[in-house]
C-alpha positions in Angstrom: -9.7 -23.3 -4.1 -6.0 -23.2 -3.1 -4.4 -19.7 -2.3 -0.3 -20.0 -3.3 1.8 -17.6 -2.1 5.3 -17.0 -3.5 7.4 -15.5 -6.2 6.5 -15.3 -10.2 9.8 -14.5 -11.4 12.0 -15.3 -15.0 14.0 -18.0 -16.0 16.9 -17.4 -18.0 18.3 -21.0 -19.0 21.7 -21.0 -20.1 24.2 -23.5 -21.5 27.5 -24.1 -22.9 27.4 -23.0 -26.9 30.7 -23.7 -29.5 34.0 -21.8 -28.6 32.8 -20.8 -25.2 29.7 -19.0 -26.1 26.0 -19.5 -24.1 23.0 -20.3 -25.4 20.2 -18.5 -23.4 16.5 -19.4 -23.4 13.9 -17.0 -21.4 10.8 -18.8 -19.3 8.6 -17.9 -17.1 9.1 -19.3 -13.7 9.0 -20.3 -9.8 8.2 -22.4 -7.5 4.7 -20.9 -6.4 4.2 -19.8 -10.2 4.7 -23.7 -11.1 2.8 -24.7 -8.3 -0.6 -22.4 -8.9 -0.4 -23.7 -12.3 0.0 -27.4 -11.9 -2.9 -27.4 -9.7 -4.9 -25.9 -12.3 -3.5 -28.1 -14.8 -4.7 -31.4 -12.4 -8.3 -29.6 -11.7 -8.4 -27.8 -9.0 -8.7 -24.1 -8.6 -6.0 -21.4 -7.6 -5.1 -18.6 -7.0 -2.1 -16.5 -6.7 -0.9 -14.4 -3.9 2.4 -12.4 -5.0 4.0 -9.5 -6.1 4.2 -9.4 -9.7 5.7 -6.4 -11.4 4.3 -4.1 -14.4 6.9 -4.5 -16.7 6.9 -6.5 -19.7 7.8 -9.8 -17.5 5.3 -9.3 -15.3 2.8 -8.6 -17.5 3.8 -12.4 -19.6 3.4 -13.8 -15.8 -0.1 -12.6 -14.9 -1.5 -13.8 -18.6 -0.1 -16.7 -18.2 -1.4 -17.3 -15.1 -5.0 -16.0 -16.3 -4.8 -18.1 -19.4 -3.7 -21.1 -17.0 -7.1 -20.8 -14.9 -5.2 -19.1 -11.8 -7.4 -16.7 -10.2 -5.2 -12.9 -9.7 -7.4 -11.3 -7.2 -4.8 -11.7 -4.8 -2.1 -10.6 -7.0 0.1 -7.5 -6.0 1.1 -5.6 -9.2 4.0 -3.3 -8.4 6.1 -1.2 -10.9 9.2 -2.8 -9.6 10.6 -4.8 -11.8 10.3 -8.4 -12.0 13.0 -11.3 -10.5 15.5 -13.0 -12.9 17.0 -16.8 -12.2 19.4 -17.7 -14.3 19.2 -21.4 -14.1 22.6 -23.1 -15.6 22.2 -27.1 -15.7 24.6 -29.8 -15.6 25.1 -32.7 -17.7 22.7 -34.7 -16.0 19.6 -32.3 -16.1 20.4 -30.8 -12.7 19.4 -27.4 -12.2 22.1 -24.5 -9.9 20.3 -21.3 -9.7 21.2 -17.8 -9.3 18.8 -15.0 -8.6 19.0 -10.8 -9.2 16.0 -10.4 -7.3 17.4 -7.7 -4.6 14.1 -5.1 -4.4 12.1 -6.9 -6.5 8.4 -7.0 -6.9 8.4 -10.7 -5.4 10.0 -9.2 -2.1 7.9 -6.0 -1.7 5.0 -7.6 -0.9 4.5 -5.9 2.7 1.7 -5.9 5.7 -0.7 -3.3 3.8 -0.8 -6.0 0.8 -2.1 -8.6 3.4 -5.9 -9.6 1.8 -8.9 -9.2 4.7 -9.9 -12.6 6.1 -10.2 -15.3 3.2 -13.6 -16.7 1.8 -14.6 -20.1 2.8 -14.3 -21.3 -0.7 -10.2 -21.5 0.4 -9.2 -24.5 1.6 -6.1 -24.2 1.9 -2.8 -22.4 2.1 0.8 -23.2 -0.2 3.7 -21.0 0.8 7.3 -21.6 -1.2 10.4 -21.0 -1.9 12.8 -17.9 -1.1 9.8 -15.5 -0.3 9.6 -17.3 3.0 12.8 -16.2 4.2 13.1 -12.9 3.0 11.9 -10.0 4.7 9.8 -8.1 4.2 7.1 -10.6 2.0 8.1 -13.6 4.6 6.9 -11.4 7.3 3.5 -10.7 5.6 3.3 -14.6 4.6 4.1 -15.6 8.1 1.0 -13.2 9.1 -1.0 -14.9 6.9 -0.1 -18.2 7.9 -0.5 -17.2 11.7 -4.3 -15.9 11.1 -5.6 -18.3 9.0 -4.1 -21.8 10.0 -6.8 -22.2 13.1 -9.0 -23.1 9.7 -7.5 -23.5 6.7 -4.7 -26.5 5.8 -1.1 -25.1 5.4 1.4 -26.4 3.2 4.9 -25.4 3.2 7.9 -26.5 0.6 10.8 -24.9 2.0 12.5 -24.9 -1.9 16.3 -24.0 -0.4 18.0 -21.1 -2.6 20.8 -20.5 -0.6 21.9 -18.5 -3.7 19.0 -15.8 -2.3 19.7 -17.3 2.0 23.4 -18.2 2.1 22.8 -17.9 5.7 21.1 -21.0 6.7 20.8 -20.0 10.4 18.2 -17.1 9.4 17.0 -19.8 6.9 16.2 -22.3 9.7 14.6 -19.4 12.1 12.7 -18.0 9.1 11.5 -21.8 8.0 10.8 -22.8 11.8 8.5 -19.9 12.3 6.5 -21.6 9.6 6.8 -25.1 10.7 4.3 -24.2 13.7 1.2 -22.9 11.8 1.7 -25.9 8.9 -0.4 -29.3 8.3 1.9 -30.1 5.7 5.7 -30.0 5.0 7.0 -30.9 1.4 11.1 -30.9 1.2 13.2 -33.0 -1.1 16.6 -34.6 0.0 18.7 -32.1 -0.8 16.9 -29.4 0.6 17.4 -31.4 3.9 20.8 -32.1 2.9 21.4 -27.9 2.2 19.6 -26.9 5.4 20.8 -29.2 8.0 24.0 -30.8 6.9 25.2 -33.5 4.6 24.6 -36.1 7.3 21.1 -34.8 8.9 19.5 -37.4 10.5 16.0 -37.3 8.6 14.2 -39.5 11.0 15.0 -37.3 13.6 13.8 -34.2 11.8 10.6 -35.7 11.0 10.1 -36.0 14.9 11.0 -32.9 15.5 8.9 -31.4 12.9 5.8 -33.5 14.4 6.6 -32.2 17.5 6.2 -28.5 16.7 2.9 -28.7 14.5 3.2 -30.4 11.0 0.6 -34.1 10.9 2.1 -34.9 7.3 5.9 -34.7 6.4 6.7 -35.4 2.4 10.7 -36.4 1.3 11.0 -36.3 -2.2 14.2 -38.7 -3.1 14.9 -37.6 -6.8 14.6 -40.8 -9.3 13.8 -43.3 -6.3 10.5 -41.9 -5.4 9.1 -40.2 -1.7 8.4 -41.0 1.8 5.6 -39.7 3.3 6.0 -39.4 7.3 2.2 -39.0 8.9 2.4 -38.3 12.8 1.7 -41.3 14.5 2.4 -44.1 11.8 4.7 -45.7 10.0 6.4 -44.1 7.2 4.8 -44.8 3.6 7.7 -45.3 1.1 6.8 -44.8 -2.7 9.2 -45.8 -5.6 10.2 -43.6 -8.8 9.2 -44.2 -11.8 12.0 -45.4 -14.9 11.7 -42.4 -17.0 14.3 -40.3 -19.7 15.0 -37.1 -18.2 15.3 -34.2 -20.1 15.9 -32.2 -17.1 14.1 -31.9 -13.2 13.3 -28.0 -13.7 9.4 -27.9 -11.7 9.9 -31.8 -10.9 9.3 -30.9 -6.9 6.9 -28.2 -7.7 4.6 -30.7 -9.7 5.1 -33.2 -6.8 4.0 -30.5 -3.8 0.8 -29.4 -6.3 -0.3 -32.9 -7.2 0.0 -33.8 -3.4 -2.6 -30.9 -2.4 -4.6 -31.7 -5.9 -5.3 -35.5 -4.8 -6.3 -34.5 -1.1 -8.7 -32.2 -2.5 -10.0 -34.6 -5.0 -10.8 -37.1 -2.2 -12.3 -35.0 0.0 -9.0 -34.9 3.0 -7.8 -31.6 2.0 -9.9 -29.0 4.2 -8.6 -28.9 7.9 -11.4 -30.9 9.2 -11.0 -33.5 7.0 -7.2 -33.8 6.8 -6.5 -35.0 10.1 -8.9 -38.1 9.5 -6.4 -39.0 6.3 -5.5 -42.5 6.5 -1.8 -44.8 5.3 -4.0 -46.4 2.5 -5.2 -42.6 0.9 -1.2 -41.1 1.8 0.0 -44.4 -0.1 -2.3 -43.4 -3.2 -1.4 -39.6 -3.0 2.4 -40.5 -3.1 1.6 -42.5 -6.0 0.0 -39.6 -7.8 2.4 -37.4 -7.1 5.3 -39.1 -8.2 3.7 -39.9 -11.5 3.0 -36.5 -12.0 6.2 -35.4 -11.2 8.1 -38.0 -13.4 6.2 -36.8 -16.5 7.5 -33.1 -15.7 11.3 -34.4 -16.0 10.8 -35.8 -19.4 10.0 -32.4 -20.8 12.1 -28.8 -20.8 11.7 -26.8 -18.1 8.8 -27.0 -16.0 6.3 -28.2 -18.5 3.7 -29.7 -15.9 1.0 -32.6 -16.5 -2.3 -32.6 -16.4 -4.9 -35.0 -14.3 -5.6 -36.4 -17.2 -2.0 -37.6 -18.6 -1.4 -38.3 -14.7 -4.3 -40.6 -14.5 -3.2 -42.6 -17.8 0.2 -43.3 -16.5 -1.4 -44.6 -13.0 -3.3 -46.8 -15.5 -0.9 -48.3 -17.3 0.8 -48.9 -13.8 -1.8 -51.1 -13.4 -2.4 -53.1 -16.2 1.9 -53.7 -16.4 1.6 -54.9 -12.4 -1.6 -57.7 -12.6 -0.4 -60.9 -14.5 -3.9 -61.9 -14.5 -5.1 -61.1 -18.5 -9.0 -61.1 -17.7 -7.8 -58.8 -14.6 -6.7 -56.1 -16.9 -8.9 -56.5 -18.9 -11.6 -55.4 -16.6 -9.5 -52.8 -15.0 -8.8 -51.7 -18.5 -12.5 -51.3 -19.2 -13.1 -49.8 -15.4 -10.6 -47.1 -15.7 -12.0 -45.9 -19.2 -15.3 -45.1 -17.8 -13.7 -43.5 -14.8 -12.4 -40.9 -17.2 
């Protein structure tokens, strides 16, 4: 199982109507909410660890988690009342965010909510998004980060919402605490970009990051696919896949849950085994990943896939790169009975 820590929060899309008016759609959202549900969705347990209010949002969150497969011991309900995003997007499918999330449920998770030491049926640890970086729930995530990550793999996506941390000094000190109890880092190009400046030198970070704790650092580069940095090899670059995007809503949360999904499916994502992942298994997890992710932008919002679809695309991949007829049609056959 996989314990993801983060906000649950709502959605409120919004676009341009006739004569100036907005069209409004409601969904239920965030990163970690995404994240606990795409790994359900790809087959492998999780659970939730987040304040989630009593209202009538929270209460759509926590079935929809439930009726997802994500386990809510961990859950902190709290009568305050739940985060809204309003997520406006361009003409390209590009999401900008705003959140009215001051005293929210999603923040108020403090040290009395932290749960006793975990069962050995966790494997490992996701934290994301804002609720890193604001006090107090990123103090009583950091905790749990700082007990558990002698035994348990910990994954970080840093999500930038300098809409929530416009200061990006307290961002980096807040995110750097992290960085020295994780295995993993996930951060897309722009959250890089955000962070550290238009003209961070990524190579450089990646060092850096190595330095202070992380083994596996994941880039996500949008349409042209992901580079995977792991400490002491060469970096393993990934393409994008050609797709129609509807829009990228959950695109980077589908990546950072189908990363952790494939490690666990192949037996690398428990701490002992993680350090003993090789290029070959990082080249196939990228590959995963991004197909999962690409079938998340052709859809509204963040409409995730599951192993199943993600497996049939990586198929097709196949059979479209061997020339070779009697090839694919062995492969064909082989990847059949490996559903």
């Amino acid at each position: 199982m996989i314990l993801v820590c983060g906000e649950a929060l709502i959605d409120l899309f919004v676009n341009d109507g006739p004569l100036g008016s907005l069209k409004t759609e409601v969904a239920l959202g965030g990163s970690p909410f995404n994240v606990a549900i795409a790994l359900s969705r790809l087959g492998e347990r999780s659970s939730f660890y987040g304040g989630i209010s009593t209202d009538h949002f929270g209460h759509a969150l926590a079935e929809t988690l439930v009726s997802e497969g994500v386990d809510l011991a961990y859950a902190v309900r709290s009568e305050r009342l739940t985060t809204i995003s309003v997520v406006a997007t361009d003409d390209t499918g590009h999401p900008a965010y705003s959140f009215h999330g001051e005293g929210k449920a999603d923040r108020q998770v403090t040290g009395a909510d932290l749960p006793p030491r975990l069962p050995d049926t966790i494997e490992a640890i996701t934290f994301g998004s804002y609720t890193m970086a604001v006090a107090p729930v990123a103090d009583t995530y950091l905790a749990l980060a700082r007990r558990e990550s002698g035994r348990l793999t910990i994954s970080i996506d840093p999500n930038v919402r300098p809409t929530v941390t416009p200061d990006m000094k307290e961002w980096r000190d807040r995110f750097e605490a992290f960085l020295h109890y994780a295995s993993i880092v996930k951060a897309s190009d722009e959250d890089l970009a955000t962070a550290f400046g238009p003209d961070v030198d990524v190579e450089g970070l990646v060092r850096r990051w190595h330095t202070a704790g992380p083994s596996l650092i994941l880039v996500t580069h949008g349409a042209t696919g992901a580079t995977g940095y792991l400490r002491g090899h060469t970096p393993v670059a990934v393409p994008g896949r050609k797709v129609v995007v509807v829009d990228t809503v959950g695109a980077g949360d589908t990546f950072h849950a189908a990363v952790l999904a494939y490690l666990a499916k192949i037996g690398r994502l428990a701490r002992c085994q993680f350090h003993d992942l090789t290029i070959a298994e990082l080249q196939q997890t990228l590959r995963y990943a991004v197909a999962a992710s690409s079938i998340t932008c052709t859809r509204q919002g963040a409409n995730v896939p599951t192993d199943a679809e993600v497996q049939s695309v990586l198929g097709e991949e196949v059979l479209e790169a061997d020339p070779d007829p009697t090839k694919r049609f062995v492969k064909a056959h082989s990847a059949d009975v490996g559903a």
